[in-house]
Every structure is written in structure tokens, then in C-alpha cells.
C-alpha positions as CSV (number, residue, x, y, z in Angstrom):
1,X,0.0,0.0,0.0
2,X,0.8,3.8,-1.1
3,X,1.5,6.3,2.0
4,X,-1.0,7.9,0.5
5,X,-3.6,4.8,0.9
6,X,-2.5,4.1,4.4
7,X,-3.6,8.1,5.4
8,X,-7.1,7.3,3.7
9,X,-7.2,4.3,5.4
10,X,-6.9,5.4,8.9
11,X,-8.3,8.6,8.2
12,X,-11.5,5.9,7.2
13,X,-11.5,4.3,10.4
14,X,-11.0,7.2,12.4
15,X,-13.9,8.7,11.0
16,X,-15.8,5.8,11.2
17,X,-15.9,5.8,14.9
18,X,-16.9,9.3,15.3
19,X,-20.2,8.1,13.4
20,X,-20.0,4.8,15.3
21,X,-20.0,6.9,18.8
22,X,-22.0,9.8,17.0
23,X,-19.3,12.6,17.6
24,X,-18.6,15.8,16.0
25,X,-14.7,17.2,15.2
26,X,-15.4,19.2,18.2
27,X,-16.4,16.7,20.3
28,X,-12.8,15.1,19.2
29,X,-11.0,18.1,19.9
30,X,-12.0,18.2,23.3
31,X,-11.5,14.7,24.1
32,X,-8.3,14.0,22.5
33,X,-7.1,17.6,23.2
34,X,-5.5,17.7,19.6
35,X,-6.9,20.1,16.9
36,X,-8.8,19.1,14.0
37,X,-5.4,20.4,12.3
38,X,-3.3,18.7,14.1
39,X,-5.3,15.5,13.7
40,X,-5.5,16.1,10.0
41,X,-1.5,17.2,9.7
42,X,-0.7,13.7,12.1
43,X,-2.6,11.5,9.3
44,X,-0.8,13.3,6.6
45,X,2.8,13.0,7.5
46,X,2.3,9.5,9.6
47,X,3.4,11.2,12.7
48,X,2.3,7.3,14.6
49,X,2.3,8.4,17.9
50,X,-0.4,10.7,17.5
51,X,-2.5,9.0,15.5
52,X,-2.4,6.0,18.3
53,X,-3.2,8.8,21.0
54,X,-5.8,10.0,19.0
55,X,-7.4,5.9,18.6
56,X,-7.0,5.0,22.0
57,X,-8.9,8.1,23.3
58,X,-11.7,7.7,21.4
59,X,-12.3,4.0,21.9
60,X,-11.9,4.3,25.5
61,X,-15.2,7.3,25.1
């Protein structure tokens, strides 16, 4: 897979659970405490760590 397939990918999932658990970017921000930019610039350039912050947070809501 592309880098730029992976990004979709979990980008997919990611927004998958906020339907899943019906929440809203800002609903996001507040929980994971991360910006909807930063969130989007973490899935763009693979930045791993954040992107596993960003997961665990919202399955543990």
C-alpha cells in the first residue's frame, strides 16, 4: 500500500468511529485535546504516535 492509501485508510476508520459513537470534530478536539489540524497534519505526514493517541482516546469514550 501507497502512504497515500495508508492516510485514507486510517483517516476511514478514524472517522468511522466518530459516526460509530456519533461525535462531532469538536467533540474530538475536546476529548483527544489535539486540533482538528493537528489530527489532519498527524494522518498526513504518519506522525504514529499521535494518531495512536488520537485511537485510544476515542475508543476508550
Amino acid at each position: 500500500m501507497g502512504e497515500n492509501t495508508k492516510k485514507n485508510y486510517k483517516l476511514k476508520i478514524l472517522r468511522k468511529l466518530m459516526l460509530d459513537k456519533d461525535l462531532l470534530w469538536k467533540d474530538v478536539e475536546r476529548i483527544t485535546g489535539f486540533t482538528r489540524q493537528n489530527i489532519d497534519y498527524a494522518f498526513k505526514n504518519n506522525y504514529q504516535k499521535t494518531i495512536d493517541k488520537v485511537f485510544e482516546k476515542i475508543q476508550s469514550v
